[in-house]
N, C-alpha and C positions, 0 to 999 in steps of 0.2 A: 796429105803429104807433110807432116810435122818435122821440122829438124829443129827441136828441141823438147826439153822435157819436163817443161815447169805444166801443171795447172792451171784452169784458169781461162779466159781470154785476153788473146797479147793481139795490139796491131802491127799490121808486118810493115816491114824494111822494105817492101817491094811493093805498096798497093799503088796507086795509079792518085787517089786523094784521101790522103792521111794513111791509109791501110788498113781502114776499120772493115771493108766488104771482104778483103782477103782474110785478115784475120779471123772474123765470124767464119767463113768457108772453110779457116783450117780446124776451126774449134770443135767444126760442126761434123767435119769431115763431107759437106757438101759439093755441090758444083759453084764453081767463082762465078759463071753466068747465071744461074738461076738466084743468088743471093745477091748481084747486082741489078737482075731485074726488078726482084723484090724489095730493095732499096729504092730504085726509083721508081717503081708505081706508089711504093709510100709517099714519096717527096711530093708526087705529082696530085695523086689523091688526097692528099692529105691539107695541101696547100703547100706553094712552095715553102715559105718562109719557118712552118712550124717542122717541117720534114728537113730541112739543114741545118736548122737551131738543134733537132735532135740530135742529126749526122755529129756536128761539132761538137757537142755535149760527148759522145759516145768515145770520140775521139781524145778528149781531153782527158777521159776517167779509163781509158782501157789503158794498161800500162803498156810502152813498146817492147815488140820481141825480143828477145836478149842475141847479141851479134854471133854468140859463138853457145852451143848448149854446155849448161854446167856440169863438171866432174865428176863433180863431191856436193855431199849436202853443204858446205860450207862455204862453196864458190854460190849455190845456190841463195844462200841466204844474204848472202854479199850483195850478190843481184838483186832480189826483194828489198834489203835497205835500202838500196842507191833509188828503186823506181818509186820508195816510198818516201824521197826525203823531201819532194813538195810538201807532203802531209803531216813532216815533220817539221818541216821549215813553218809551213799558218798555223803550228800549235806555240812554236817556239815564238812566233810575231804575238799571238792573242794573249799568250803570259804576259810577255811585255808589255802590250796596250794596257793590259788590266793591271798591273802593277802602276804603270805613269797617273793611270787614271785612278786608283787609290791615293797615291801622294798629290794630285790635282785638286780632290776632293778636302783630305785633309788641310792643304795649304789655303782651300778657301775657306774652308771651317775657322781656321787659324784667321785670318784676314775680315772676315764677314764678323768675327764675334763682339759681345758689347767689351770685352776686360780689351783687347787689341785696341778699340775706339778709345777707352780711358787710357791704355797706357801711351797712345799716340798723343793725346791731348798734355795729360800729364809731364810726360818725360819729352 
């Protein structure tokens, strides 16, 4: 029972913890019970701690439902940037990093060199 119409897997607005069991059952077109029992004999099986660490991983990487389905390709596409601007956001941090960490490098180049030692002395 889909009310929307992106691709993909989305977690719903409505699961019970995070929405990742509802979301897989809409994806899947499954039963919500049979995929939250399969959920927890994983967790149980599996051990707890590596079966929630999954659960939260899942949760963290499926993007959420969108609140209302899109019109136009172009509302669609609105929605994809907004759910993807985490991954927009750690590309736009890692430039960063690696740019300060380039002028870090060079300023010690500068600072550690023998001419910086003589002109400190000298001048």
């Amino acid at each position: 029972m889909r009310t929307y119409d992106y691709r993909g897997i989305h977690r719903s607005r409505h699961g019970v913890v995070f929405g990742v069991c509802r979301g897989l059952a809409n994806h899947l077109d499954f039963s919500l019970f049979w995929v939250r029992v399969t959920a927890a004999s994983l967790i149980l099986f599996t051990g707890v701690w590596p079966g929630v660490v999954l659960y939260i991983l899942a949760a963290l990487l499926m993007k959420p439902e969108p609140v209302l389905p899109a019109a136009s390709a172009g509302e669609r596409e609105l929605c994809d940037r907004y759910a993807d601007a985490r991954h927009d956001a750690a590309q736009r941090l890692r430039r960063r990093y690696d740019h300060l960490d380039d002028r870090i490098r060079r300023m010690e180049d500068v600072v550690t060199s023998r001419e910086f030692d003589w002109d400190r002395r000298l001048g």
